[in-house]
N, C-alpha and C positions, 0 to 999 in steps of 0.2 A: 269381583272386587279383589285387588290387590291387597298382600300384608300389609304395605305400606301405605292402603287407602282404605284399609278397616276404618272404622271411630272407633276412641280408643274410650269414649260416653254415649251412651242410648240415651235421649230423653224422651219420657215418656210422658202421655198428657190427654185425662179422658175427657171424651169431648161429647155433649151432646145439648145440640140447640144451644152455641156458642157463638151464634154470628153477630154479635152484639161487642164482644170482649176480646175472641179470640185470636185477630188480625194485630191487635196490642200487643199479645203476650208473643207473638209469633215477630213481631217485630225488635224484642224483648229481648228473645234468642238470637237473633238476625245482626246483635249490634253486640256480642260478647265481646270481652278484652282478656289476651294469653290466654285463650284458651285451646286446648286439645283438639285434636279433631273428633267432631263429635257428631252423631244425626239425630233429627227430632220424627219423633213418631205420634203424629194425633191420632187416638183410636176411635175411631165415631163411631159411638153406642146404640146407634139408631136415629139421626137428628133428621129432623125434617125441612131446618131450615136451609141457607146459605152456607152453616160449615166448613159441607167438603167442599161445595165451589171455594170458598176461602181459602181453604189449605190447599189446593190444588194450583191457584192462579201465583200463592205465594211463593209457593215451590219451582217457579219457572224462573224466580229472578234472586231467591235466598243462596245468598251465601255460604248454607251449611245445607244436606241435601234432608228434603222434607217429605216423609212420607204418610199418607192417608193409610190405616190399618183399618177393616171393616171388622166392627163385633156386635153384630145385632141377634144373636139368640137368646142372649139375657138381658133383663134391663140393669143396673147397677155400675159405679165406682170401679165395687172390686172386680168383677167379670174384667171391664174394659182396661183395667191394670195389670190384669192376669195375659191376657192376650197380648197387651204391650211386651210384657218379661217376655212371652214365648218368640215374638218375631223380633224384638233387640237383638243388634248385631255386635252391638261391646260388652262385652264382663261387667262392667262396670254403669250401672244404671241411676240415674238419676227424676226424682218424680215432681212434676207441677201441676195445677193446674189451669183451665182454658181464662178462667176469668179474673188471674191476679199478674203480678208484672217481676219478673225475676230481677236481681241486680246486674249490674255491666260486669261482674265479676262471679256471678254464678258460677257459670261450669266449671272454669279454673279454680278457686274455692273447692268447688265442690270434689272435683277430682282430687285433690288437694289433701281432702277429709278424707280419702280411701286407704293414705298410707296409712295413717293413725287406726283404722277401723273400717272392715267389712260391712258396717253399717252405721251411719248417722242419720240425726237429726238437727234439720236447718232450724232458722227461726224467720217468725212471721210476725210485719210490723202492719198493726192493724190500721187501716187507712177509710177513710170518710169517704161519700163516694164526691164529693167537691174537690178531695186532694185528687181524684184521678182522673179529674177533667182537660189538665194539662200537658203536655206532651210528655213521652218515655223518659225524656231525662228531666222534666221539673217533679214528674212521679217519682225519679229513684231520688232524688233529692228530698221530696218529701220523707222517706224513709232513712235518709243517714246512710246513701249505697256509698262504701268506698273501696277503694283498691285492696285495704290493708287486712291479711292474713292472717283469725285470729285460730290458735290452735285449739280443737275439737273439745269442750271441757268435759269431763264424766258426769252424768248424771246421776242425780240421787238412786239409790237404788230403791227398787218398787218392784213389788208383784206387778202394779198396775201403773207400767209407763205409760206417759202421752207420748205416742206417734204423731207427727204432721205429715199426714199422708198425704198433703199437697205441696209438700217441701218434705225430702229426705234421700238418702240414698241409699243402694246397698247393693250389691254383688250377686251377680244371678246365679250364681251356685248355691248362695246364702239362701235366695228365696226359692231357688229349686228345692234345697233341703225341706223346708217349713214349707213347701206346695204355698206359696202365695196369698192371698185374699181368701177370705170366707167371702163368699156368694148369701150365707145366710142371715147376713148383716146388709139390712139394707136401710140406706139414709141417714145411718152414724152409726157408729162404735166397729166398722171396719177394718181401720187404719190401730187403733186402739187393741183389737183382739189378734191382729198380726202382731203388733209389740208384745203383746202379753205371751205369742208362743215362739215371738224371737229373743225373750228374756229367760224362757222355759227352757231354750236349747241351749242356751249358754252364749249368747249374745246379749253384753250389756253397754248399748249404743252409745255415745255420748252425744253432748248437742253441739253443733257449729253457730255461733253465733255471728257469723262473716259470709255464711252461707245464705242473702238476706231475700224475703221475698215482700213486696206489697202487699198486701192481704187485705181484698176487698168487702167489707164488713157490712154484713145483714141485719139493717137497724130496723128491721118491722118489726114491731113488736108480736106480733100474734107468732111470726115465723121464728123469733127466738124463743119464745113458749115451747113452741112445737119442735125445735130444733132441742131443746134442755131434756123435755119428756121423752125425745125420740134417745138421748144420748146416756139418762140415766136409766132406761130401760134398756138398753143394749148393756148396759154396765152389767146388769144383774144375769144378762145371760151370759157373761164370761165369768161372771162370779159360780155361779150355779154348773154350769157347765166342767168348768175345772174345777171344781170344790174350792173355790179358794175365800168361799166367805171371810173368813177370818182376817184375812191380808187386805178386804176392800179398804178403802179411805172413804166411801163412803159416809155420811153421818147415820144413826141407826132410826130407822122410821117411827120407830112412836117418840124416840125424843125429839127428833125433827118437827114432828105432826106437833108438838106442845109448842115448839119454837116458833111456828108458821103461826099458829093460830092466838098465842099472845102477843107476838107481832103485829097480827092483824086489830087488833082489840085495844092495843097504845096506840097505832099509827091514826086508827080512827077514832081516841079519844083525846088526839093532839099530847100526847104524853111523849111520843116517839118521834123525832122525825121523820115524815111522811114520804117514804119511796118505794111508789106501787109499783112500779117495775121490776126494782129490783126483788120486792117481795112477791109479785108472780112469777118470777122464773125461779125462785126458790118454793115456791108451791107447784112448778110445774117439774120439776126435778123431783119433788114426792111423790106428785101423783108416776112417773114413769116408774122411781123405786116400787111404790105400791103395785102396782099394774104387774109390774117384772119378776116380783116374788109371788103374787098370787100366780101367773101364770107357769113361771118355771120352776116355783121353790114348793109350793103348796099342790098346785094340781097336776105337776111332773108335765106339763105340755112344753116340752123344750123341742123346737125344731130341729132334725138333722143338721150337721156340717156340711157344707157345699165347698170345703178347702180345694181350692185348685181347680175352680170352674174355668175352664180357658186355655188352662196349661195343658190339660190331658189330649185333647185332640187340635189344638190350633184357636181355631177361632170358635167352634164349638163349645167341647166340653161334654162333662155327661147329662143325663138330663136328671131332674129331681125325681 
């Protein structure tokens, strides 16, 4: 490949058992407007479905050139984002992923955000799965996609930023430096403990809010339970791990646990307005607190770091 047929953006995008979503978002990319030249890279984490055939058949007719990266020695996000950074062929990286729908003006945008900053963060407009029934452009419609260029804003500053690790970008020198993903965050707080030690280094991201993506929302209930418990227990080991109790935003557990439970005791004496949902997912955000401090703050069981599983040898990695 010629200088002058580098991509001047890698997008990256972990894939696994995506053939349901993934032919959308790939069509997503397939229809950008002024944008750069740029190549998209799906990394399939092990899928067993249709996937690669997917991205494989897409890539013979797409517009911008589309490549299949294999990463199946680890299961995980971060693994399969880690392997993306190491075979991106631009500076300049940008992250989605396989089951939400980017705007017509992503990558432009997004490139956009690099002058302002070596790292941002997009935003995500949470969509029903009825708003995503209709074709790529009544979807970006759904979400307010437009042309127009809004500059990066600073974000609050936090020991403990939110990353949208399915919208963001950054500079792969950036994530060279901070070794990429922890491998030992699996199924939330991933993207969240990358922020925390790209705030550590001296990176304080801001957010694009022109950077826009659909974001296709998880309304089972049981699966937002578990989704809350998995996110406030990953909380507590980046709290624990970095000493940074003091800085959490978390709320503190026994006065929670008072909050939870006379909640519980109005709602079901009709005193409170009655919203069981939203009062289990704030009883599942205590039980993962609880859970996260006995296990990492009281009985010291804090698992090793896996930072940079992927990056070290390719598609590999070392092993645990």
């Amino acid at each position: 490949m010629s200088a002058s047929e580098e991509p001047i953006v890698s997008v990256v995008i972990p894939c696994f058992n995506a053939e349901r979503t993934l032919a959308e978002q790939l069509e997503a990319l397939n229809s950008q407007k002024d944008a750069p030249k740029f190549e998209v890279l799906v990394v399939d984490n092990g899928s067993t479905d249709k996937s690669r055939a997917i991205v494989q058949d897409y890539a013979k007719h797409a517009s911008v050139p589309v490549r299949v990266i294999e990463a199946r020695y680890y299961q995980g996000a971060s693994y399969a984002r880690n392997v993306g950074i190491v075979h991106s062929s631009a500076e300049r990286i940008m992250f989605c992923d396989a089951d939400d729908v980017v705007s017509q003006w992503w990558v432009s945008h997004g490139n956009r955000c690099f002058e302002y900053a070596p790292v941002w963060n997009g935003a995500a407009i949470l969509l029903t799965d009825s708003q995503f029934e209709g074709s790529i452009k009544e979807i970006r419609t759904e979400f307010g996609d437009s042309p127009i260029f809004e500059e990066p804003v600073e974000a609050e500053a936090s020991a403990f930023p939110v990353l949208m690790g399915g919208n963001f970008g950054a500079t792969k020198s950036v994530l060279q430096e901070v070794q990429g993903f922890d491998q030992s965050f699996f199924g939330a707080g991933e993207d969240n403990d990358l922020g925390f030690r790209l705030r550590k280094a001296g990176y304080a991201y801001p957010n694009a809010p022109s950077v826009r993506i659909g974001y296709r929302g998880k309304w089972d209930s049981k699966f937002i339970r578990k989704l809350a418990f998995r996110q406030a227990k990953a909380h507590t080991l980046i709290a624990t791990r970095y000493e940074a109790w003091s800085e959490s935003p978390m709320p503190r557990v026994h006065r929670e646990l008072v909050r939870v439970s006379g909640s519980t005791i109005l709602m079901a004496l009709g005193k409170k307005e009655r919203n069981w949902s939203g009062l289990s997912s704030r009883a599942a955000i205590l039980a993962g607190l609880i859970a996260g401090k006995m296990q990492y703050k009281v009985f010291g069981r804090i698992p090793r770091t896996l930072i940079g599983v992927g990056m070290n040898d390719e598609d590999k990695g070392p092993r645990p």
